[in-house]
C-alpha positions in Angstrom: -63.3 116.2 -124.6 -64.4 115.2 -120.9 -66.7 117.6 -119.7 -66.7 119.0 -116.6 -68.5 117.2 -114.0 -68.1 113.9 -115.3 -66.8 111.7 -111.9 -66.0 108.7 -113.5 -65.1 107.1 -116.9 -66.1 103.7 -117.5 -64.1 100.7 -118.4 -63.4 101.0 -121.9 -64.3 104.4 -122.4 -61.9 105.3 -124.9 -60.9 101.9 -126.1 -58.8 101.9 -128.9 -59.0 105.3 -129.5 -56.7 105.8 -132.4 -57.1 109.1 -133.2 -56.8 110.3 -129.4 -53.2 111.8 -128.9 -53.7 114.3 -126.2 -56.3 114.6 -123.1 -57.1 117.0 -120.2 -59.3 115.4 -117.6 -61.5 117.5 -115.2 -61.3 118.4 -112.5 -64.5 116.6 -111.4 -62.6 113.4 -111.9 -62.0 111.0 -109.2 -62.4 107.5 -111.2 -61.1 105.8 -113.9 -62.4 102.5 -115.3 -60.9 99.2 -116.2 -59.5 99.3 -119.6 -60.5 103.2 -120.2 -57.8 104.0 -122.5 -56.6 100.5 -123.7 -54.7 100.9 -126.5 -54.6 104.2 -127.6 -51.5 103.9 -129.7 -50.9 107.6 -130.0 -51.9 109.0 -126.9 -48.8 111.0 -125.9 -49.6 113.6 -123.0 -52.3 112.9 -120.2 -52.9 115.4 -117.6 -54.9 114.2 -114.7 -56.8 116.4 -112.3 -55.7 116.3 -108.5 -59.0 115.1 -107.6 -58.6 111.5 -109.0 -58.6 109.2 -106.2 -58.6 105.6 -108.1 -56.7 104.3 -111.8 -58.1 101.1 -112.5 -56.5 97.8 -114.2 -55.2 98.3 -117.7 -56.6 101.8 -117.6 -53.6 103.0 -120.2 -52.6 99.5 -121.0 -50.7 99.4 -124.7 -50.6 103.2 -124.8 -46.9 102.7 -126.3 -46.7 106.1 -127.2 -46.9 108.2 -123.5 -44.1 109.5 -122.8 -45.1 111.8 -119.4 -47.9 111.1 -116.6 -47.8 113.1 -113.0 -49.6 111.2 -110.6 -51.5 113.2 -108.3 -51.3 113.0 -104.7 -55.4 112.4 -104.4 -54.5 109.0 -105.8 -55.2 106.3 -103.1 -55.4 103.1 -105.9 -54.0 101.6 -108.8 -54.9 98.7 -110.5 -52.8 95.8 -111.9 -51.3 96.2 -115.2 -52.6 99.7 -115.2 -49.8 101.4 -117.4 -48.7 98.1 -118.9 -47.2 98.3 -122.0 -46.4 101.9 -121.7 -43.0 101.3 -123.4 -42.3 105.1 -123.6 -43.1 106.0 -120.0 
């Protein structure tokens, strides 16, 4: 869904998403936005690439339906409220 050499997503990038249930980010990854995957209500499985360095806030905010996330050691920053809501994780 993400191709490879995407660096960043945006804020917002897959806001309310409600069909979105699974993703596999790159492994160009190193960034993502404010808000990316608000509210995806059935997003279940994430896997994040080891080059992701930053998770900003409310990045998976309200995604009540993830159940696993491995955070990669890359990761130097998280923002506030970034997996808030995440009732399942």
């Amino acid at each position: 869904l993400v191709p490879n050499g995407v660096i960043a997503l945006e804020g917002g990038a897959f806001y309310e998403c409600s069909t979105l249930t699974s993703i596999t980010l790159p492994d160009s990854l190193t960034a993502i936005g404010d808000e990316a995957f608000f509210c995806c209500d059935y997003l279940t499985a994430v896997t994040l690439p080891d080059s992701l360095a930053s998770i900003s806030e409310r990045a998976f905010g309200g995604c009540s339906a993830l159940t696993s996330l491995t955070l990669p050691d890359s990761l130097t920053s998280i923002g506030v409220a970034a997996f808030n809501g995440c009732s399942a994780l």
